[in-house]
Residue, then its C-alpha position, 0 to 999 in steps of 0.5 A: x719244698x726243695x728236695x736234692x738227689x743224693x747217691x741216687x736217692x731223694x733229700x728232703x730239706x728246708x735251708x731257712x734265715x739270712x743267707x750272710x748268717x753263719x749255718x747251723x746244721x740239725x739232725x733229727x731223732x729217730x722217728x720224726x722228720x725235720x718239723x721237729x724242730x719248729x718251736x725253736x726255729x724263729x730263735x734260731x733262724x734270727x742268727x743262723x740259716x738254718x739247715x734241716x733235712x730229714x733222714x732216710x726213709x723219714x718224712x719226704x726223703x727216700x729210704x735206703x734199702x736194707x741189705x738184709x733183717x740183720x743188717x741196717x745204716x750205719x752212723x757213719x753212713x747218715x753222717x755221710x749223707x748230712x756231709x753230702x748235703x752239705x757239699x751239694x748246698x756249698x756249705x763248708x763248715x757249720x754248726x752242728x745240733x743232733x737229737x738222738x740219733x742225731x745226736x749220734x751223726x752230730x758227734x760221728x762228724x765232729x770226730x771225723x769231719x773236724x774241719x766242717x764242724x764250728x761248735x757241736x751240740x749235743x741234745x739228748x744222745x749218748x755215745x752208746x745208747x741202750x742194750x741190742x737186746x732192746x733194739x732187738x725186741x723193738x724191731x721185731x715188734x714192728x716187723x710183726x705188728x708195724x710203726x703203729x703199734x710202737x707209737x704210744x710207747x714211743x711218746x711214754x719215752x718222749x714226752x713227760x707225763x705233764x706234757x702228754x696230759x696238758x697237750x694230747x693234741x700235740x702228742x697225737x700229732x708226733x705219733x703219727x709221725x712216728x707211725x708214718x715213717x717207712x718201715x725201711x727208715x726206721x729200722x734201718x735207723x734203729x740198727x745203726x743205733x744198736x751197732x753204734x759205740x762211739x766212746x772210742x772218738x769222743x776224745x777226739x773231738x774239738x769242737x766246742x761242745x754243749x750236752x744238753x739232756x731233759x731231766x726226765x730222758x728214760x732213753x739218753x738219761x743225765x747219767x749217760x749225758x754226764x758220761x757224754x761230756x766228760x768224754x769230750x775234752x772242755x765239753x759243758x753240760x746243760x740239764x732241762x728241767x721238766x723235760x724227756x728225750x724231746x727237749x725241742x717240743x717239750x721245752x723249745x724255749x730253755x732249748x733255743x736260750x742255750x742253743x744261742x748262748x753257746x753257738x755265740x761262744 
């Protein structure tokens, strides 16, 4: 189970596939650690080493401390740390697939980081992703009640209503996830996506960028990944069918042929 020590705080991470094969970093979203991405990792790890970590204060790694109630991470400052994982693995340049949040940190590199950055996906994100009113509300509800509380609703927003019926057990096991993250990581986390704009660099990136969205995403809707693409120059856009917000459960095998057929160029 590798873990590094980065600015003083534990990294958790798991670096998988042919150590000759080009590196395709993942970024998780809000509220999970990096098993979010099982399903579609046998696809990937055929072509890639695949490089996933989990974010501050989520699965094993260390939470950041809040420097107060209003104040919490920042993207650029989780674009940073992946940065940082990347330096201390000797990784110079990979590719790059954020979910959500991740998706977030994915386009925040791209823009910023170009030289690390081969080809970009984007899966599920959005360069603004809902009012701070919503952050707001969904704060102070898990200050007042905590992550349980939040965990059902969470998965109303993740997982369509099909899937949520056909495998309860699945969906038990992502709200655990969610209720398990620290109280720090999230919040920490959900601030940084509520003081996030990131329309003012989408022009700017150059990488090779795919837009990927379920159908059926309440949170990042097609409408806001149609905005996401025509904002990156050359930017495609993939819509999965019968999928919400976590394409990679709900849909890991439409995922990973896109996934491929894009980091293929």
């Amino acid at each position: 189970m590798p873990f590094l020590a980065l600015d003083g705080r534990t990294t958790h991470y798991a670096l998988e596939g042919a150590a000759d094969a080009p590196v395709l970093l993942l970024a998780n979203s809000l509220g999970t650690s990096f098993p979010v991405w099982d399903a579609v990792m046998p696809a990937l790890t055929s072509r890639f080493r695949v490089l996933r970590y989990d974010m501050p204060g989520h699965g094993l790694s260390d939470a950041a401390p809040l420097p107060d109630e209003a104040t919490g991470y920042s993207i650029a400052g989780l674009a940073g740390n992946a940065l940082a994982l990347l330096d201390a693995l000797g990784i110079g340049k990979a590719h790059v697939c954020g979910l959500s949040i991740g998706g977030m940190v994915a386009q925040h590199l791209a823009a910023h980081a170009p030289a690390r950055v081969d080809r970009l996906v984007l899966c599920d994100t959005a360069m603004r992703i809902g009012p701070a009113s919503v952050w707001n509300e969904r704060i102070a509800g898990i200050r007042r009640d905590g992550l349980p509380a939040i965990a059902p609703g969470v998965m109303a927003r993740w997982f369509t209503d099909g899937f949520r019926e056909r495998v309860p057990h699945i969906v038990r096991g992502y709200a655990n996830m969610v209720a398990r993250t620290t109280l720090e990581g999230y919040v920490g986390c959900a601030l940084a996506v509520r003081d996030a704009d990131l329309t003012g660099s989408a022009a700017g990136i150059k990488a090779p960028t795919l837009v990927v969205v379920g159908d059926k995403d309440p949170s990042t809707p097609p409408a806001a990944a149609e905005a996401l693409a025509a904002a990156i120059p050359g930017a495609r856009l993939a819509v999965i069918a019968d999928a919400s917000h976590i394409p990679c459960v709900e849909q890991p095998e439409t995922l990973a042929r896109l996934l491929l057929a894009h980091l293929a160029g």
